[in-house]
Each structure stands twice: as C-alpha cells, then as structure tokens.
C-alpha positions as CSV (number, residue, x, y, z in Angstrom):
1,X,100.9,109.4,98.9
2,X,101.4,108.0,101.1
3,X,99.8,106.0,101.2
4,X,99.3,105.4,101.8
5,X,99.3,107.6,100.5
6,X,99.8,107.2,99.4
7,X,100.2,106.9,98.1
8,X,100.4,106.2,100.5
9,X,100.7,102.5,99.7
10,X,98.8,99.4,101.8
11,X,100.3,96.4,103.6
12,X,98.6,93.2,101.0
13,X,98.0,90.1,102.4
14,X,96.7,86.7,101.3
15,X,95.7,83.3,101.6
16,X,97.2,81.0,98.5
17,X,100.7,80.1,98.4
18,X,102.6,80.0,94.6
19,X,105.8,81.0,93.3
20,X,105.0,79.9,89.6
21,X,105.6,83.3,88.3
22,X,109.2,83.1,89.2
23,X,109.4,80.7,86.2
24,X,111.4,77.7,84.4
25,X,112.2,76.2,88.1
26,X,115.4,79.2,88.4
27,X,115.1,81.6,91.4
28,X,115.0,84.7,90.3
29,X,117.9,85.3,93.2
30,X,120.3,82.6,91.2
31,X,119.8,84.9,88.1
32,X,121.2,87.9,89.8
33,X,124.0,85.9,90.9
34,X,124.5,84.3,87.8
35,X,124.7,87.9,86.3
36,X,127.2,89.2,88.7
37,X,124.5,90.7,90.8
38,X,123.4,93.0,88.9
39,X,119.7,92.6,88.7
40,X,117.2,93.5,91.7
41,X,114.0,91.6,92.1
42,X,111.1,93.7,93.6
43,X,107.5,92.2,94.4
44,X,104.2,93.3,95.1
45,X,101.4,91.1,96.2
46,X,99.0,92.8,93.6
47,X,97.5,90.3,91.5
48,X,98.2,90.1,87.5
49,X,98.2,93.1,86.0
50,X,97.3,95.3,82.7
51,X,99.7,97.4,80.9
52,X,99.4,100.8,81.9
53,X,102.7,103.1,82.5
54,X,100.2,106.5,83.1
55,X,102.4,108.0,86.2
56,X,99.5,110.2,87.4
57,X,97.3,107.7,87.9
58,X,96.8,105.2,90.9
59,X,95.5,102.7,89.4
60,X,97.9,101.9,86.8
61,X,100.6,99.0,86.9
62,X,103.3,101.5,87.1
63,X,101.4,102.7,90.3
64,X,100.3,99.5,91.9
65,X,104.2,98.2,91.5
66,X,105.8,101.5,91.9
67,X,108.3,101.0,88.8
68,X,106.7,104.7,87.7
69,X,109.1,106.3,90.0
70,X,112.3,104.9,88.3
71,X,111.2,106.0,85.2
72,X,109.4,109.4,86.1
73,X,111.3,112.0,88.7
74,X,109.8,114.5,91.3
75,X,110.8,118.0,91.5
76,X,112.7,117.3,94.5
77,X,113.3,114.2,97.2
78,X,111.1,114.0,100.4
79,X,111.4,111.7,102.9
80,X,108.6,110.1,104.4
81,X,110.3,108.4,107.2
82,X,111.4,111.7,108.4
83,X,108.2,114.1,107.3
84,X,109.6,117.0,109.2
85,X,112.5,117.1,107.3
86,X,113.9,119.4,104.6
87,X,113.5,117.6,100.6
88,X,116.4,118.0,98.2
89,X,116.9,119.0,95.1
90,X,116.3,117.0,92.5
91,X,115.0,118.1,88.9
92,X,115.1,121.2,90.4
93,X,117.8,122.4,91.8
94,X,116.2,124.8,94.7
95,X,113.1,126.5,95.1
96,X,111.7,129.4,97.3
97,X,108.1,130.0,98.1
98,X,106.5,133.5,99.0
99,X,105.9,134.0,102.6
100,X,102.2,133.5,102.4
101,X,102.8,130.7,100.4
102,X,101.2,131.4,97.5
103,X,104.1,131.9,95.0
104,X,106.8,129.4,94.0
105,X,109.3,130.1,92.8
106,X,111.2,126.9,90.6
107,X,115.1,126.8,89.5
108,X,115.0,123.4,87.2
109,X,118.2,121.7,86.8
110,X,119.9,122.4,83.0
111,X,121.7,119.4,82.8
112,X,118.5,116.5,82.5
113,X,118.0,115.1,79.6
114,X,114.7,112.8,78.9
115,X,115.6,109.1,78.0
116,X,115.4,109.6,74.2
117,X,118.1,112.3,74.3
118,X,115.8,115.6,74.3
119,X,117.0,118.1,77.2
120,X,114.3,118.5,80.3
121,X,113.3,122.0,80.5
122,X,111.4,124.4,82.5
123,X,108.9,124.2,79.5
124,X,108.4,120.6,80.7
125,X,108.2,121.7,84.1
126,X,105.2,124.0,83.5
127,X,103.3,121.6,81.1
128,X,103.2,119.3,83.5
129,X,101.6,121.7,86.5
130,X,99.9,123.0,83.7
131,X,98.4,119.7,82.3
132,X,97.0,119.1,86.4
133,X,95.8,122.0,87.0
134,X,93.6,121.5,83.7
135,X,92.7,118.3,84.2
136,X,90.6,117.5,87.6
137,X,91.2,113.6,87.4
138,X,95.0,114.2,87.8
139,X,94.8,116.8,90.2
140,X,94.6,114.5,93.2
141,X,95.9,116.8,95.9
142,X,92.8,119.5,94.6
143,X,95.9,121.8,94.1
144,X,94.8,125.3,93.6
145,X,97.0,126.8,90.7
146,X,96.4,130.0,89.7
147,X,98.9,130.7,87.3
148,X,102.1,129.0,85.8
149,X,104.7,130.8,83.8
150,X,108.3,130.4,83.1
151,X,111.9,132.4,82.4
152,X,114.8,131.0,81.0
153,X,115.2,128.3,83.7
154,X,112.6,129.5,86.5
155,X,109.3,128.1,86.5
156,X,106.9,130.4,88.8
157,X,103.7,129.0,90.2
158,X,100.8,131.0,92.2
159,X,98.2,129.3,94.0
160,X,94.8,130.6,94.6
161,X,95.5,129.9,98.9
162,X,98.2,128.9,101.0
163,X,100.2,125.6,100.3
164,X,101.9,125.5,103.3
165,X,100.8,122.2,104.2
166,X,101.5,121.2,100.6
167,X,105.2,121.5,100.2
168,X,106.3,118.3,100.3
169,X,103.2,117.6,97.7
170,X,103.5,119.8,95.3
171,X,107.7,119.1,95.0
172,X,108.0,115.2,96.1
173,X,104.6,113.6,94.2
174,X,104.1,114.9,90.7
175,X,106.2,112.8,88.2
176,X,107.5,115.7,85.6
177,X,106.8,114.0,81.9
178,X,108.2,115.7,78.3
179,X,106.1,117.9,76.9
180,X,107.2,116.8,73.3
181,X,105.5,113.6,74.1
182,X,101.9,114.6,76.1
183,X,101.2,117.3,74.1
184,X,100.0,114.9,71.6
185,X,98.5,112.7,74.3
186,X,94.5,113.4,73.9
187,X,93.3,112.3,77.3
188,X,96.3,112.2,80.2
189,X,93.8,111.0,82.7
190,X,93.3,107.6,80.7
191,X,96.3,107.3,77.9
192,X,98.2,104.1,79.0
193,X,101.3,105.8,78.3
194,X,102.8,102.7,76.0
195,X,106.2,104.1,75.5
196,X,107.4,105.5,78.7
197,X,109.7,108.2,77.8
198,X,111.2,109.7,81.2
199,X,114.2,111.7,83.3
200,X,114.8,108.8,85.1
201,X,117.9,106.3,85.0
202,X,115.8,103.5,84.1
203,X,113.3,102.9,80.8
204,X,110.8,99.8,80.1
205,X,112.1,97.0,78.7
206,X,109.4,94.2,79.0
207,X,106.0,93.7,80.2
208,X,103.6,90.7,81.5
209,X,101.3,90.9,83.4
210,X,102.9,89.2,85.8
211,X,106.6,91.1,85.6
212,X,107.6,94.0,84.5
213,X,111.7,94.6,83.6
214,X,113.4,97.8,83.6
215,X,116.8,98.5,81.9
216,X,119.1,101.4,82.9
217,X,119.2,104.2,80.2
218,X,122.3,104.2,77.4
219,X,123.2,107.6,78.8
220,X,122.5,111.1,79.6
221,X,121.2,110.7,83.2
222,X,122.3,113.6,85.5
223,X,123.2,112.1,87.8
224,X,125.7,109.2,88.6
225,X,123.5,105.6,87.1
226,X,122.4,103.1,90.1
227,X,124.6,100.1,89.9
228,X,121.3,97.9,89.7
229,X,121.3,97.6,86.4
230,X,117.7,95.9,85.5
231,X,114.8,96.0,87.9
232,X,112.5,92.8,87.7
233,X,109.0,93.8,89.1
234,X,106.9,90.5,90.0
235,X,103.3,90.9,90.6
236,X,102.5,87.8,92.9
237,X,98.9,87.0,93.3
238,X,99.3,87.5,97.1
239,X,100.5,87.9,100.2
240,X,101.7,84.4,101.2
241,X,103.4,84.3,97.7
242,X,105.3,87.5,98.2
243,X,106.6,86.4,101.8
244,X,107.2,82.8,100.5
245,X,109.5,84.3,97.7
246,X,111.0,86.9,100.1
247,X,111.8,83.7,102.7
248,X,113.8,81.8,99.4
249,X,115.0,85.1,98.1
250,X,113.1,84.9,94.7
251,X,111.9,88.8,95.6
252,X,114.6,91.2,97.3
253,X,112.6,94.0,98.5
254,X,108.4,94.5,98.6
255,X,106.0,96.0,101.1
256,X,103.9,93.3,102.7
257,X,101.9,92.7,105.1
258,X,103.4,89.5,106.9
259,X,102.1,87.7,109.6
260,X,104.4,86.9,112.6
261,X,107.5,88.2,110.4
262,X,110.1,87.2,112.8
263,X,109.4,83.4,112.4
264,X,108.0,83.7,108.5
265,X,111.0,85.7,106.9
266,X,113.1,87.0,109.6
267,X,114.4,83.9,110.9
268,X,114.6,81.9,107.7
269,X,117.8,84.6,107.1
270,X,118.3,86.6,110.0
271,X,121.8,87.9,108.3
272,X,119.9,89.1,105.5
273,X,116.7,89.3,105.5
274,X,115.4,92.5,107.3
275,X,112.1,94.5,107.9
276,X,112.3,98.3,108.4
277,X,109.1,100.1,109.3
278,X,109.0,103.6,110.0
279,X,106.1,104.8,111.6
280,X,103.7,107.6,109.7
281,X,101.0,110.1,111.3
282,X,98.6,108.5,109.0
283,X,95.7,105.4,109.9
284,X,93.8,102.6,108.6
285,X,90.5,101.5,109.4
286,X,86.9,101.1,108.1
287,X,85.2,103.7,105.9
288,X,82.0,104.3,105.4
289,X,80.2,105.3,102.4
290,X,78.3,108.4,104.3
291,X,75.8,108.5,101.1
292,X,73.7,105.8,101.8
293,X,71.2,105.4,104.1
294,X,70.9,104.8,107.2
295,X,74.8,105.5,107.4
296,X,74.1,109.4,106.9
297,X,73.2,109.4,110.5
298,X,76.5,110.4,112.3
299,X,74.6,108.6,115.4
300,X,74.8,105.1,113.7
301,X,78.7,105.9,112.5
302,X,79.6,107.0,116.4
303,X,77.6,103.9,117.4
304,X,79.5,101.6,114.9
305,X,82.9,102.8,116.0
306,X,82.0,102.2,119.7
307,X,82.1,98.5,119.0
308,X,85.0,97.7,117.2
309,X,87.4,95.7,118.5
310,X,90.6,97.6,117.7
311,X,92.6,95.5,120.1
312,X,91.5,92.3,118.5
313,X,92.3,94.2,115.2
314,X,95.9,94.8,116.2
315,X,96.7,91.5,117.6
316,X,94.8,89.0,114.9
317,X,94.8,90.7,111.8
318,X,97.6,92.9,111.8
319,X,99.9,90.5,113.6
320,X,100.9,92.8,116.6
321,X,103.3,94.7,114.4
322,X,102.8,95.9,111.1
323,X,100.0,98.5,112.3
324,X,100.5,100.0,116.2
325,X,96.8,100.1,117.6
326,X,95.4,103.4,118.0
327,X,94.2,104.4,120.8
328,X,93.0,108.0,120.8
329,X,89.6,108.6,120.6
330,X,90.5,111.3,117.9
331,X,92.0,108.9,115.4
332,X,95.0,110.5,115.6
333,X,98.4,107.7,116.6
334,X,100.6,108.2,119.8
335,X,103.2,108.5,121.1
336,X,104.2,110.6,117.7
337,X,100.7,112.6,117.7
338,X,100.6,112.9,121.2
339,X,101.2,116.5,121.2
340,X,98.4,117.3,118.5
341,X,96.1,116.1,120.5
342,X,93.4,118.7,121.6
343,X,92.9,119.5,125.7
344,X,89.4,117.9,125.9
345,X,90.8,114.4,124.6
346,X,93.6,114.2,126.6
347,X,94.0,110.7,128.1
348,X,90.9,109.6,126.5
349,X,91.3,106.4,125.2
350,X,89.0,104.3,123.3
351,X,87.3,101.4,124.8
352,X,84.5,98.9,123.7
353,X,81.0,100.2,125.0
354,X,78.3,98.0,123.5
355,X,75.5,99.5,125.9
356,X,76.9,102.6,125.0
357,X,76.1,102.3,121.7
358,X,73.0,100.4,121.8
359,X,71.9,104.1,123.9
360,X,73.4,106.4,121.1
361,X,71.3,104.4,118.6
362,X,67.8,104.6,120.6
363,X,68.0,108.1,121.7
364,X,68.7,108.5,117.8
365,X,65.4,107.1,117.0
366,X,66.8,103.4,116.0
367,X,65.5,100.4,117.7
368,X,66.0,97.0,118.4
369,X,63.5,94.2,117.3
370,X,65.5,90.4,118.8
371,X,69.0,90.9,117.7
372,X,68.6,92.8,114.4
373,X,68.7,96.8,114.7
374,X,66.2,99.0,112.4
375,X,66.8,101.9,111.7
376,X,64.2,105.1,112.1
377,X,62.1,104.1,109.3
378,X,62.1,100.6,110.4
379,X,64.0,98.6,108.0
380,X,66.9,96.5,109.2
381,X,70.4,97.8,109.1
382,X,73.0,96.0,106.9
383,X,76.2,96.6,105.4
384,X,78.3,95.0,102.7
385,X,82.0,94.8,103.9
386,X,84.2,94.8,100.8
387,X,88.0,94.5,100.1
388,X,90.7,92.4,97.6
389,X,90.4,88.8,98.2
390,X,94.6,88.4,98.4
391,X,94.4,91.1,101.6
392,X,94.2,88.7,104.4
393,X,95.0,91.3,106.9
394,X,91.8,93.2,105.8
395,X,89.8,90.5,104.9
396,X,90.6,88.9,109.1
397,X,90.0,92.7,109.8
398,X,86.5,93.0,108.4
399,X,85.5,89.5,110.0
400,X,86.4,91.3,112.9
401,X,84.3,93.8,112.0
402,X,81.2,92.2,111.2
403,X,81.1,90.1,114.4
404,X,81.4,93.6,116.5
405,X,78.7,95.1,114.2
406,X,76.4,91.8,114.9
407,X,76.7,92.9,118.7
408,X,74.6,95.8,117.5
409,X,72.6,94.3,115.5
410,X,74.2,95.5,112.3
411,X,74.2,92.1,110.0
412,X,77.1,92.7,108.1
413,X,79.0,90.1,104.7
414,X,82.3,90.2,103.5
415,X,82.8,90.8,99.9
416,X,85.9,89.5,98.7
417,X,86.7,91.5,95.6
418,X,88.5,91.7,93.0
419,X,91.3,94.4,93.1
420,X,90.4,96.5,90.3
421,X,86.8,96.0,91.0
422,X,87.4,97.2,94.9
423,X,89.6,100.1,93.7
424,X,87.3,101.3,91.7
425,X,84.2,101.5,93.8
426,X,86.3,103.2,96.4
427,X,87.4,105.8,93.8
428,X,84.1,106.3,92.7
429,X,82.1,105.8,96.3
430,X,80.3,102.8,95.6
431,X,81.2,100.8,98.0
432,X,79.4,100.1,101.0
433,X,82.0,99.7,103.8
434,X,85.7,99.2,103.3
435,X,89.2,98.8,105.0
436,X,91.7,101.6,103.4
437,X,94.5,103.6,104.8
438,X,94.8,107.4,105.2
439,X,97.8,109.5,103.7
440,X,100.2,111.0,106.1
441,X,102.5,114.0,107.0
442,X,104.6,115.4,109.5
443,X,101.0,116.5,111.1
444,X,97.6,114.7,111.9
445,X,96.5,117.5,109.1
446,X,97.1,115.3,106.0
447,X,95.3,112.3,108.3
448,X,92.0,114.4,108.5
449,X,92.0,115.6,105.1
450,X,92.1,112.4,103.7
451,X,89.4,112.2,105.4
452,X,87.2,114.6,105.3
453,X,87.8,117.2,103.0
454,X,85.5,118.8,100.9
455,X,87.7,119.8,98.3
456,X,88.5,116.4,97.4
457,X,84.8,115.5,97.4
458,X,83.1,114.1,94.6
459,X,79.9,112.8,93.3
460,X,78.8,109.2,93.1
461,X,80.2,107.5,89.9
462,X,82.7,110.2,89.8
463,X,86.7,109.1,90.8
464,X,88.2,110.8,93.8
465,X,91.9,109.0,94.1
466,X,93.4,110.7,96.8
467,X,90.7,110.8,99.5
468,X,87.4,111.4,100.5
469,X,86.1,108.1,99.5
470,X,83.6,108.0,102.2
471,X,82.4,111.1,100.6
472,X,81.4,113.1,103.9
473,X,80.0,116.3,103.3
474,X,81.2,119.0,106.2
475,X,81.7,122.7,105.6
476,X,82.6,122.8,109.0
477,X,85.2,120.2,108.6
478,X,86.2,122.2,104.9
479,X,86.2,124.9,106.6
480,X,88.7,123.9,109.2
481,X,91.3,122.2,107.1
482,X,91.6,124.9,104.7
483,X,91.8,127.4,107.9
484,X,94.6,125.1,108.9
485,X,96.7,125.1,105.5
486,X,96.1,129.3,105.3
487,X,97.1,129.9,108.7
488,X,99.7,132.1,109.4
489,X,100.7,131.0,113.5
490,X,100.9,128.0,115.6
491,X,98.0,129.4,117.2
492,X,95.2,129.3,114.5
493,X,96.3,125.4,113.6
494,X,95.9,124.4,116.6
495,X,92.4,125.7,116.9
496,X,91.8,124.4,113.3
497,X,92.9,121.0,114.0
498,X,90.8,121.1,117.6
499,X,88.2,121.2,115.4
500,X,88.9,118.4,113.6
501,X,89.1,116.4,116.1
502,X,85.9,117.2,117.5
503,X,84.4,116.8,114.0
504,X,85.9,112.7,114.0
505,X,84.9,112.0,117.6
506,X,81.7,113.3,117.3
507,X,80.7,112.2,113.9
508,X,82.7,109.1,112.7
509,X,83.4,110.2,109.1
510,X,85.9,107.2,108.6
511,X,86.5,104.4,112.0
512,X,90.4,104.4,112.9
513,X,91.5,100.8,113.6
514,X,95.6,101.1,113.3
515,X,98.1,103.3,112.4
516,X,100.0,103.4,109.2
517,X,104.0,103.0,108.4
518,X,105.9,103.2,105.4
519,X,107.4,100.1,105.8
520,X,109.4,97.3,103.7
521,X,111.0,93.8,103.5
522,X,114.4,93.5,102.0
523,X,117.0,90.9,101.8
524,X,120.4,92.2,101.8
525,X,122.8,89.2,100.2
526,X,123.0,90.7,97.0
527,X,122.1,94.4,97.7
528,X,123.4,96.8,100.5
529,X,122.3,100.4,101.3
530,X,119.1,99.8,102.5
531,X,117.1,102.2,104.4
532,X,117.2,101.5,108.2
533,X,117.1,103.1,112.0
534,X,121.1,103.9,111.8
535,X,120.4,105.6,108.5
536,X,116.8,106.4,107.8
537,X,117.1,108.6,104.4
538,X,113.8,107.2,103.0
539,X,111.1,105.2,103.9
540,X,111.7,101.3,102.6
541,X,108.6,101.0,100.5
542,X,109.2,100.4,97.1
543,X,106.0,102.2,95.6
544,X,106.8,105.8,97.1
545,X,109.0,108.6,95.3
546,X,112.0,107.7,97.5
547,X,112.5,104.2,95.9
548,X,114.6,106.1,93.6
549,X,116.6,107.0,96.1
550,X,117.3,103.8,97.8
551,X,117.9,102.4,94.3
552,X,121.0,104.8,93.7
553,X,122.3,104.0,97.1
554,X,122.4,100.2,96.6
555,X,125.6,98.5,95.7
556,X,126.7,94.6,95.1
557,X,127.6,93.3,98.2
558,X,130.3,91.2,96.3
C-alpha cells in the first residue's frame, strides 16, 4: 500500500506519445539546471487530473502522483524493499506493542511543528486514529481500534484482535493531519483538502491538472530540509509519454511500466539513467467480480485460470521484466515465497490445460454448443474485460486474456476505460473482469488478504479501496486470515496460510498472472542518493511512504 498497495502502486502503460505538458519548448531538466539544480521533476503516467490533496484517500491527485507523502508524514519509516525489516522512527519517536499485540503503545516526537507554525502533538496523533476508526471509508486496512487515548506525549491504542501482521500498517501508511484543521472538516472521506496544511518539509504551491509544484516549508521542519527544493509533479497522459520524457530527461524519477527498458531509456543514458526494481511478495492478474453470474461458480473461475497464458503474459505484455511470471499454482511468487508454500503444492507448477478445463466446466453442469460455452441455465458465458486506456501492459494483458478465454468458449471485449471511471467500478465492484495488483508484505499473508478477506468486503455500489474488489465471500477464507494475524506460533500460521492456499487453488477468487515489485525509473545527472542493490533503504517508487525518504537523501550532483 503497496500497492500496490498499495498502495501498492501499478506499473502504467500506454500507447500515444506527447511531451506537450512539459511546456513553452524548455525541458523541464534545463530548468533545474538553469536553477542550480535545485528542482526535481517526478512523473506519473496518470492522465490529467482534479484537484484533490485528501491524503486518505486513493483516489485523489495527491494519491495517484504520490506528492501526499511530502506533505503528510507516517508515524514511522518502513521499507518496502526490505519488508522484514525494522521501521524507524519518525513522528514518533519509538513505540512498543503488548505481547498479544493488542496495545500500542506511542512516544510522538515534541519537536514537529505543522507547516503553519502550530506544534504536532499527541492530540493530533489520536484524532487522526480516532477520525479512521470512525469513519469506515478511511479505514482501508479494516483496522480494529478499540480505544485511543493519550498522556502528555504517549498516545495508547488497543485493538479489538491481534495486529501482528499490521505493524508496518498501522505505523508506515496513515498520513498524521492537525487536528486544528479536520476538526472543522465535515466529511474527511470526501473534503478535497484545498489547503494542505502538513508535518512535512514541503507545502503546495501550484496546481494544474497536469502538474503539481511543491515548495519546501519557510521553517520549522524537524528534521534537517531535503536539498530539493521544489518538486514538479507531471501527470503525462501515458506511458509512452512518461518514458519519452524520462529518455530526454524532462521527468527524473516515475514508476512506469516500460517496454524493453534497456533499449527505450537505459541505453539512451546508461550513466544516468537507471531502473531499480525490488521484488515484493505481492501479484497482479485478472479479478473477477465473484457477484455476478455465472462467475459465482468457483468451477468456471478454476476453469478460467486453467487457460491463461501466463507465459505469454510475462513475455508480451510485461516485457520479460517488470513483472517475474508466477509460477505456483497457489499464486504465491518464488524463489522469495518459496518457503510459504504448503506441502501438497510443492513443485506444482501451473501449466495451460484447455481439456482440463473444458472437463471442470462439464462435470460442473456447463456445456458446449460450437465454440461458445453456456452456462447451467443455458445462456452463453461472456465477460467484459475492463482497464485505463493509457495501461498498455494491461490492456496487451487482457487481449491475452480474451483469446485464452475464447479457447473455452468464454467470448470476452476489452473495455478501455477511463481512469477514474475504472477506479471507481473496482472500488465499488462493478466491474466485470479487471487487471489489478495485490498489496504485499514480508509474507504471502497481505497477498491473500487482498484478496480474499472478508473484513474488507463490501456491498455492491459501496467503495472498498484497499482490497476485496472481487468481492468473494469465504468464512473459511475470513476465518483463516484472521487465525493467521491472532496467532501466537509459527505453527498456527502455517496451518492458516495452508489454508489459504487451498482456498485460491481450489476456487480462483482472483487469477495470478505476475508478480509485483516496487519498482522506479530515475535519472541520476542532477540528483544522487537513489535507492539501489548496494544500498536498498526504500523502494524507488515515488507514490509509497518512503519517497520521503529518498527525497531527503538526494543531493546536487554538482
């Protein structure tokens, strides 16, 4: 959240080539020189967008460009590049959570300030927790608080179960905000937040829908200010756009999907231009809304999955690179799952089985009439594949898709939607069928419960942001997850998650296709510090918490 969480955040892609929003016929790289490099450009292939600076919700600009992170901090600094390890203090100063994990236990920092002079407090800390745990649509973890109180400095939290697989959650993705300034704020899961007012080094300084500028603060950060001192966020309306003005360095740093990267940007710069993607326990593939029929049927889901091509996936639409094929019949990615993996799927790898399927579908009670397959009641099965129209690797991916499904006789379209339109059906589980990632973790646990989990189910028309968009209904599945996060030994998560697995090989929920990374593009001339294998203290993707963190290790290179 990742994101892909994340969140998590996806590789874009596209098909139209511009670099008009640069402007005037001046690189926005010449500027930075011209300004003794002190300006960073950042773009995201996201389309134009509407002024929104809301930090809790995904949708927003702030969000889709990840500028919310400069101007809004986390309790502390996770690392999703390294999942396993430690996160550090940041507007609090440590922390210490009850050995059931139910109780934590906050020390927030004294000497934060918010960027219109007023001091952060632990007040501030507990309105925010607070504020999500009364308000469901920016809760999108389904955090279970219990209670929330504070002493002088200490902010203590109790949760109604376990949180041990929400550590890194609850301290590295909620942006703290002043409660001088929400607690007038009538709706926080729709106020557009005008006026960003936040503990972070950076506050708004302009916005188009096409960029966004950012401006260090006057003073009062507390901590040494980034040497970047303005941020220039470009929305370009796709992915050939982006790479274009990565390859000329218009844009220093996005993630992008970027078909054979090596030639496309690596080459045009090899000194300078760089890609760093660290893998992440989290997928991408096809979900399926599980609410309409036939596609209830976990027989039709298992039958659908048996025919897709996630070779031809890998190799055409994700370019061999960006997402490693997957090829565990659980879903889960290997080598770096490998050890997750229960004892019954152990060297089972997934292979095309057309006849296979065409069985599971017949002894199901389907049938085939010529090439198109009806379902039990006898009507014809079809889909509607949807996703953004600038998302090429997606948009390749589903006409993937929908020539495996026509093996089947599944007669499948692509839709190729608007972003806000396709966000928003997925949120609210209108959608048909749908390329989207999963989020991620140091286990195949936040994979799965992206997935599948219960407590992030929602009804039709209603948003669910952080997962369950295919809305599959399991207590089993539930069940499991949650026995996973309360467990108390290695022993009972094991058996949890063996049960998960079971649950996605038997009955589909969402169809794996590749795994996920939290990757980035950067080009180094200007800027050094980047992220990288010799030093990998954050993930290189400029939408996730840890941007922050790469933008106060970045100095001139003049």
């Amino acid at each position: 959240m990742i994101d892909r969480r994340r969140f998590l955040a996806v590789a874009l892609a596209g098909t139209v080539a511009t670099t008009a929003l640069v402007g005037c016929g001046e690189t926005a790289n010449t500027r930075a020189q011209d300004e003794g490099v002190t300006v960073l450009n950042i773009g995201m292939p996201s389309g134009p967008q509407t002024e929104n600076h809301n930090p809790f919700l995904e949708s927003s600009s702030a969000a889709a460009l990840g500028y919310r992170w400069t101007l809004y901090e986390p309790l502390a600094m996770t690392n999703l590049a390294r999942p396993a390890e430690p996160a550090r203090p940041w507007l609090a100063t440590k922390w210490e959570w009850s050995s059931d994990y139910r109780t934590l236990t906050l020390t927030v920092r004294e000497n934060a300030t918010w960027s219109d002079g007023q001091q952060l407090t632990a007040d501030d800390v507990a309105f925010t927790l607070d504020m999500i745990k009364n308000n469901e649509a920016l809760n999108l973890n389904a955090l279970p608080f219990s209670s929330i109180t504070t002493s002088g400095n200490q902010v203590t939290v109790t949760f109604g179960a376990s949180q041990f697989v929400n550590q890194a959650k609850v301290l590295g993705s909620i942006p703290i905000v002043p409660k001088h300034i929400w607690s007038a704020v009538e709706d926080p899961a729709t106020d557009l937040n005008a006026e960003p007012v936040g503990s972070g080094p950076y506050t708004l300084k302009s916005f188009t829908p096409q960029t966004t500028t950012l401006t260090l603060r006057d003073g009062g950060y507390w901590q040494d200010l980034p040497k970047v001192k303005e941020l220039r966020y470009t929305s370009y309306n796709d992915n050939n756009a982006q790479t274009t003005a990565l390859a000329n360095g218009e844009s220093e740093w996005s993630f992008v999907f970027i078909p054979n990267y090596q030639t496309v940007f690596v080459a045009k710069n090899p000194e300078h231009n760089k890609v760093w993607a660290a893998p992440a326990l989290g997928v991408h593939g096809l979900w399926i809304n599980t609410t309409r029929k036939p596609f209830d049927n976990p027989a039709l889901r298992r039958a659908m999955n048996m025919v897709i091509n996630r070779n031809d996936i890998f190799v055409q639409a994700s370019a061999g690179w960006f997402q490693p094929e997957v090829t565990s019949v659980t879903g889960i990615p290997t080598p770096a799952g490998e050890p997750f993996i229960a004892p019954e799927y152990k060297g089972r790898t997934y292979q095309v089985d057309v006849a296979g399927a065409k069985k599971v579908l017949t002894d199901a009670g389907f049938r085939f009439d010529g090439d198109t397959l009806r379902d039990p009641s006898g009507e014809p099965v079809t889909i509607k594949l949807s996703d953004p129209a600038g998302w090429s690797d997606y948009i390749t991916s589903l006409e993937i898709v929908k020539d495996n499904l026509s093996t089947i006789g599944i007669a499948a379209t692509v839709d190729k939607a608007n972003t806000e339109a396709w966000q928003k059906s997925v949120e609210e589980g209108t959608f048909e069928g749908t390329f989207r990632w999963t989020d991620s973790g140091a286990t195949p646990y936040d994979l799965y419960k992206t997935i599948m989990d219960g407590a992030l189910l929602k009804p039709i028309g209603t948003a669910s942001q952080q997962g369950n968009f295919g809305r599959f209904d399991s207590p089993e599945a539930t069940r499991a997850l949650r026995d996973y996060a309360e467990a108390t030994d290695d022993a009972s998560r094991t058996a949890a998650l063996n049960t998960l697995q079971k649950i996605m090989v038997e009955q589909a929920p969402m169809l794996p296709a590749g795994a996920g990374n939290v990757g980035g593009a950067y080009v180094t001339r200007n800027w050094t510090g980047w992220p990288n294998d010799a030093d990998p203290y954050a993930s290189a993707q400029p939408t996730q918490p840890s941007a922050l963190d790469v933008l106060l290790r970045l100095t001139p290179t003049s």
